[in-house]
C-alpha positions in Angstrom: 0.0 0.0 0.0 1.2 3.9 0.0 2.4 5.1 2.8 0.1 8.3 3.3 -2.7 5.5 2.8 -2.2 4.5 6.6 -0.1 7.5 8.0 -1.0 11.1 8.3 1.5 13.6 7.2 1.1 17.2 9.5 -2.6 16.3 10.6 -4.7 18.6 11.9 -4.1 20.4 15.5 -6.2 23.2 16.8 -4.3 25.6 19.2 -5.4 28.7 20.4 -3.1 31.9 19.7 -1.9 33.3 22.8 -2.4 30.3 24.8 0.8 28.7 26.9 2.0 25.5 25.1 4.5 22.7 25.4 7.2 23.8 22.9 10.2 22.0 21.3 13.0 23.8 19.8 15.2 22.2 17.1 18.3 22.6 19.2 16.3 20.2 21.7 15.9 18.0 19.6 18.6 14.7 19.8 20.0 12.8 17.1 20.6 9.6 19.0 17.5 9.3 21.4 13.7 9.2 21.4 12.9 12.0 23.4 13.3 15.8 23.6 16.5 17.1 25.9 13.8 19.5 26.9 10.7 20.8 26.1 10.0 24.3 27.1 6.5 26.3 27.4 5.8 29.4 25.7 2.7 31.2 23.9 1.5 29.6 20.7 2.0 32.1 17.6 3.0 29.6 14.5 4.8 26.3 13.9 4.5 22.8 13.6 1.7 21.2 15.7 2.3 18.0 17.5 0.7 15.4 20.2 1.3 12.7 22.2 1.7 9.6 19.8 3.4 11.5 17.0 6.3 11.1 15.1 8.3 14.2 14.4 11.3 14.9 12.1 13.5 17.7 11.1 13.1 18.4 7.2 15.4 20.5 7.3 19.7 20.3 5.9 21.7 18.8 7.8 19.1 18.3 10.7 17.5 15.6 9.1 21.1 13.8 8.1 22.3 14.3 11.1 19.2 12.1 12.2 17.0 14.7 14.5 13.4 13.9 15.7 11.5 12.7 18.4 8.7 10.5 19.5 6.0 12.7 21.1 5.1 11.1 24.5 4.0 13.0 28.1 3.7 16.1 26.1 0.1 16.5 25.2 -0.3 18.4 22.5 2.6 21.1 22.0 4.4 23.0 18.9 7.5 23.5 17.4 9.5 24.9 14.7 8.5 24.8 11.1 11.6 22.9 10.3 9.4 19.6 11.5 7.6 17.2 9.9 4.8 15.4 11.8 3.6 11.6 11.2 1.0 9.9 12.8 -0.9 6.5 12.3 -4.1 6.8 10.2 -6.0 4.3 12.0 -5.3 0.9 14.2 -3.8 -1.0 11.4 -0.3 0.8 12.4 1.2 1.1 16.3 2.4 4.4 16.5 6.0 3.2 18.3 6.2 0.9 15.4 6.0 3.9 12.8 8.6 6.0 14.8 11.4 3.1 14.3 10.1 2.7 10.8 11.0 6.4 10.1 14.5 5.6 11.0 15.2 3.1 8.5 17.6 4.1 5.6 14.8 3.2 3.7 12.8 6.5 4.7 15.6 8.5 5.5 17.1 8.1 2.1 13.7 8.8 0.1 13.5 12.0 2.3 16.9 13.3 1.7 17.1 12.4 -2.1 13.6 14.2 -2.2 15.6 17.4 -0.6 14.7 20.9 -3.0 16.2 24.3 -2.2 19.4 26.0 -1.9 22.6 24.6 -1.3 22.7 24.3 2.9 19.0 25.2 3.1 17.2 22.1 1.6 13.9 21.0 2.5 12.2 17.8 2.0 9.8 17.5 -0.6 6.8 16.5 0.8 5.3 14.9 -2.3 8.1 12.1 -2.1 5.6 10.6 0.6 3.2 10.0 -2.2 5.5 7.4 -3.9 6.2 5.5 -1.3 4.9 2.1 -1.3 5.1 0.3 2.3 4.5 -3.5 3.7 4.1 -3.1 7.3 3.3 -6.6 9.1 0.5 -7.7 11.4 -0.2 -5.3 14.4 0.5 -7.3 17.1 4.2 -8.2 15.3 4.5 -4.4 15.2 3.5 -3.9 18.6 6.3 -6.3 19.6 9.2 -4.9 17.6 8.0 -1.3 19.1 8.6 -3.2 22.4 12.1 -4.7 21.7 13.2 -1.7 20.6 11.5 1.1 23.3 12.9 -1.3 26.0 16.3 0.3 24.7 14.7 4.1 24.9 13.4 2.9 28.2 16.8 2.2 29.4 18.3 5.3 27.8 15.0 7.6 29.4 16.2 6.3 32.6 19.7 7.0 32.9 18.8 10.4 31.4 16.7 10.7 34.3 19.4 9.5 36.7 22.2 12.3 35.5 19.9 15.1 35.6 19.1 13.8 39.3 22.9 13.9 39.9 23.6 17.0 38.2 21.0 18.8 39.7 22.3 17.5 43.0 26.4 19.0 42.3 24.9 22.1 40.9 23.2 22.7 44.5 26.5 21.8 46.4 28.2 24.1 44.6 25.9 27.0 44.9 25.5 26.4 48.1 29.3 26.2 49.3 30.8 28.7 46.6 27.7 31.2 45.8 25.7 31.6 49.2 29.4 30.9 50.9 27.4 27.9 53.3 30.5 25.5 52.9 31.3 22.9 55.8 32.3 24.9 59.2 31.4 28.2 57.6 29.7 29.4 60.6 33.3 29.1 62.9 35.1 30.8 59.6 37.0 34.0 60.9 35.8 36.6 58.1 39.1 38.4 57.2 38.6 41.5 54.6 35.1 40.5 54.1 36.2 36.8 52.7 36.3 33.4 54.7 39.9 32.8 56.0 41.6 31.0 54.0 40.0 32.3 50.4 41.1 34.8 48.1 40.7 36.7 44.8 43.0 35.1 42.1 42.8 34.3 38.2 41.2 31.5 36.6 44.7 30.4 35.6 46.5 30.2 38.9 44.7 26.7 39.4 43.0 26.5 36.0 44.1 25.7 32.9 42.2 26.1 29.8 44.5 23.9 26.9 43.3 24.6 23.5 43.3 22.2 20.5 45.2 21.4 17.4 44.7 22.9 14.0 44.2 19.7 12.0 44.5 19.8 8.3 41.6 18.1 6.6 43.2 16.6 4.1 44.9 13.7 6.8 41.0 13.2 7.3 40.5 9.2 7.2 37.0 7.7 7.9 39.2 4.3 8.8 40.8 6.3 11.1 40.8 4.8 15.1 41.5 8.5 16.4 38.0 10.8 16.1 38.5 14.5 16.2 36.3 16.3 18.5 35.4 19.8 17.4 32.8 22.2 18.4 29.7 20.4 17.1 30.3 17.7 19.7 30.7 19.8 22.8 26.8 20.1 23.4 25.4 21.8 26.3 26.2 19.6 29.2 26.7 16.8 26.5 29.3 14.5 24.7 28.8 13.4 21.0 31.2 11.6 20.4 29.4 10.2 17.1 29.6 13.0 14.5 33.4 12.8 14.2 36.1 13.0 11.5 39.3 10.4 12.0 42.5 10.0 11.3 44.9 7.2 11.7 48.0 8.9 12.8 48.4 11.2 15.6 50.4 14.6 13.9 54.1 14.6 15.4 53.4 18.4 16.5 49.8 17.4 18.4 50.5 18.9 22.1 50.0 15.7 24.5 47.3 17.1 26.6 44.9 16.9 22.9 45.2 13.4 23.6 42.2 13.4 25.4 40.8 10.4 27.8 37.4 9.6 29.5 36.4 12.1 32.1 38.5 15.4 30.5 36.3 18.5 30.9 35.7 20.4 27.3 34.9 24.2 26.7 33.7 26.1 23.2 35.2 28.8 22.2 34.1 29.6 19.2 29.9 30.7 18.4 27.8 29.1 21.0 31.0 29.7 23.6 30.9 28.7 27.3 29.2 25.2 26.3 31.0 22.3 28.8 31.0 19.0 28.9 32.9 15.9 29.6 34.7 13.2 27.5 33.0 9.2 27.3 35.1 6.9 25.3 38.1 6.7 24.3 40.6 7.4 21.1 39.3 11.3 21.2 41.5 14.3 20.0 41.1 17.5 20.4 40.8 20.5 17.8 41.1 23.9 17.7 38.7 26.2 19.3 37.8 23.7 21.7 39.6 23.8 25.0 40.4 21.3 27.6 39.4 22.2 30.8 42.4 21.1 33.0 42.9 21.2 37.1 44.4 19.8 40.2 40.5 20.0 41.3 38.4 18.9 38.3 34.9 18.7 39.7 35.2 22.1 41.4 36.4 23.5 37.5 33.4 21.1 36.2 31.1 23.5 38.0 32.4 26.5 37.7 32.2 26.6 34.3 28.9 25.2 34.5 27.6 27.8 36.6 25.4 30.8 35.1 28.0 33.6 36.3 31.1 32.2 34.7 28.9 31.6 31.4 27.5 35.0 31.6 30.8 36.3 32.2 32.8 34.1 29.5 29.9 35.5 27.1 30.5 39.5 28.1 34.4 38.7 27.1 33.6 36.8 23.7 34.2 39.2 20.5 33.9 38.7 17.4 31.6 40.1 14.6 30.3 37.3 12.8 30.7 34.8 15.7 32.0 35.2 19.0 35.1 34.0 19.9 36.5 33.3 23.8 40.0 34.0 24.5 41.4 31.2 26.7 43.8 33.7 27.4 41.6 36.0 28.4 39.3 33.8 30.1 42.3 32.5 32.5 42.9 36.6 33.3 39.6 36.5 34.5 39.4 37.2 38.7 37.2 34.6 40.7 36.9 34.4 44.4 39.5 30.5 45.2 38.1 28.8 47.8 40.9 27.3 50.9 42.4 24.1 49.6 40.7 22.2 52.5 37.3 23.2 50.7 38.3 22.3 47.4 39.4 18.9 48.4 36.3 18.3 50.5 34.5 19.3 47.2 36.1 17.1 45.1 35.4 14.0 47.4 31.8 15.0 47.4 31.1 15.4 43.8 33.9 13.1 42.2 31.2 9.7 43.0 28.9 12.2 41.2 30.5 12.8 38.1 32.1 9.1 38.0 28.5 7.8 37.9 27.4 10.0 35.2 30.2 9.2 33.1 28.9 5.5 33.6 25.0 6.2 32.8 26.5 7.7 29.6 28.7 5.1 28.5 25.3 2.6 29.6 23.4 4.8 27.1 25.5 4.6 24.4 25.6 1.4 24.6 22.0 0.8 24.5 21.7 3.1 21.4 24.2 0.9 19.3 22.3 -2.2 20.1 18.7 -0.5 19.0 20.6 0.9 15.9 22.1 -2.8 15.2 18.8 -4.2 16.3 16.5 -2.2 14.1 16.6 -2.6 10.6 16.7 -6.5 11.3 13.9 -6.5 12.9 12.1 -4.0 10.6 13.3 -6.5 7.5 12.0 -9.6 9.1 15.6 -11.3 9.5 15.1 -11.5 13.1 11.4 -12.6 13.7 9.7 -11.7 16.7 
């Protein structure tokens, strides 16, 4: 049968202008999991209308390569950005989980980007492409179990996304409340001398911080057989690793500095357009390239959350130039003056929030994990090599 026989393409939403609304920006939007990273609330004006049970793509260039969209679940009904497309099941002959995994076949993806009209970087998909298609989809109850097998993965992945923003939330509190409302350990014995706690002082970022900036690879060592992956701005998210959309090479450069030999935990900072994101390394065989920089100190979790903290990105922001794109000086940013804690704090910190950061790291690797075997697991299931 054709595919828009049994699935509606942008059905019909009514929303009220004016009225507050679950909303989903494109920037929200993953490329590896099922759901949002977050899903705001804001006035509906115009977009894309969604609800729970939906399918939404990007249409957009390279969004929709890169693999964004989401499966619409304890949303309600919500909107986003006119960059999406919208599928939903046109009756019970198709399970709605089912049809999400079926839009990640290369089978779809491939018809949508080969459909792609518009200029060069701003292509669109062609929405009449969906009227060609011609699709086969089993028995419900066989779809209903593959959308099983395969949501137990999201399951897993919802979960330990759960579980970090649980132990985030729970560092970003410690350090406020030790280093921003000054309500460390012992603070009420403290001897206040000059105004400060004994024992801290005003000092540069770069008397216990160093910010180590990448290598200027050449591109044309670029080798997709590569084991090293070259990490670059696109894959310092906000708060996030992705370590997927890489370029390789197979020999380290002779003049690489040592510290762009980066392993599991390392702390990375942009520096260049959306500056002040952070995150930390998972995996292994990483390098890093210019105009990222490597967040390195004899007390990494206290670094971790200073540069995670809203002042030091509001701050690293005011210092950024640039007219096209802004650009942060690690130069600069080390001059900067920040109120250093006493040593005894810092370490005290660090055994506190180390555990913290150790179990993230492992949620993360857990997830990635889990996504490789739904992405392995898929289009064998969705072929019939592997019945169910």
């Amino acid at each position: 049968m054709r595919f828009l026989e049994c699935v509606d393409l942008n059905p019909k939403i009514v929303m009220i202008k004016g009225q507050i609304y679950p909303f989903v920006e494109m920037a929200n939007v993953s490329t590896c999991y099922r759901s949002p990273d977050n899903v705001d609330t804001k006035p509906f004006d115009s977009g894309v209308k969604f609800q729970d049970g939906d399918t939404v793509i990007a249409r957009i260039t390279p969004c929709l390569q890169n693999g964004k969209r989401f499966y619409c679940q304890n949303i309600g009904t919500g909107f986003g950005s006119t960059e999406y497309l919208v599928f939903r099941p046109k009756n019970d002959s198709v399970d709605s989980k089912y049809l999400y995994y079926f839009m990640m076949t290369d089978f779809i993806k491939l018809s949508m980007i080969n459909s792609m009209t518009g200029a060069t970087g701003r292509q669109r998909v062609n929405n009449d492409v969906f009227n060609n298609i011609e699709v086969c989809f089993p028995d419900i109850n066989i779809q209903r179990k593959i959308g099983e097998i395969l949501s137990s993965y999201d399951n897993l992945i919802e979960n330990n996304q759960k579980q970090i923003k649980l132990l985030e939330e729970a560092a970003q509190r410690l350090y406020k409340e030790w280093f921003v409302d000054l309500r460390f350990p012992g603070h009420e014995d403290v001897e206040i001398v000059d105004g400060l706690p004994e024992g801290w002082n005003y000092t540069t970022v770069h008397s216990f911080i160093k910010l180590q900036s990448g290598y200027a690879f050449k591109s044309k060592s670029f080798d997709n057989t590569g084991k090293f992956k070259i990490v670059t701005i696109k894959n310092v998210q906000d708060g996030k690793f992705d370590g997927n959309n890489v370029n390789r090479i197979v020999e380290i450069p002779t003049k690489m500095p040592s510290h762009c030999k980066l392993i599991e935990g390392d702390t990375l900072l942009s520096l260049t357009g959306n500056v002040g994101r952070i995150c930390t390394v998972i995996g292994s065989d990483y390098l890093l390239n210019q105009r990222v920089a490597k967040i390195a100190s004899d007390y990494p979790s206290y670094a971790y959350y200073l540069f995670s903290s809203k002042k030091m990105f509001h701050d690293m922001n005011n210092l950024a130039n640039g007219a096209a794109q802004q650009n942060l000086s690690p130069i600069r940013t080390g001059q900067m003056q920040i109120l250093k804690p006493s040593e005894d704090i810092l370490l005290r910190f660090e055994e506190m929030t180390k555990p913290l950061i150790d179990k993230k790291i492992l949620l993360n690797k857990s997830m990635i994990t889990a996504t490789q075997s739904r992405d392995r697991l898929l289009p064998k299931l969705m072929s019939g090599e592997i019945q169910v």
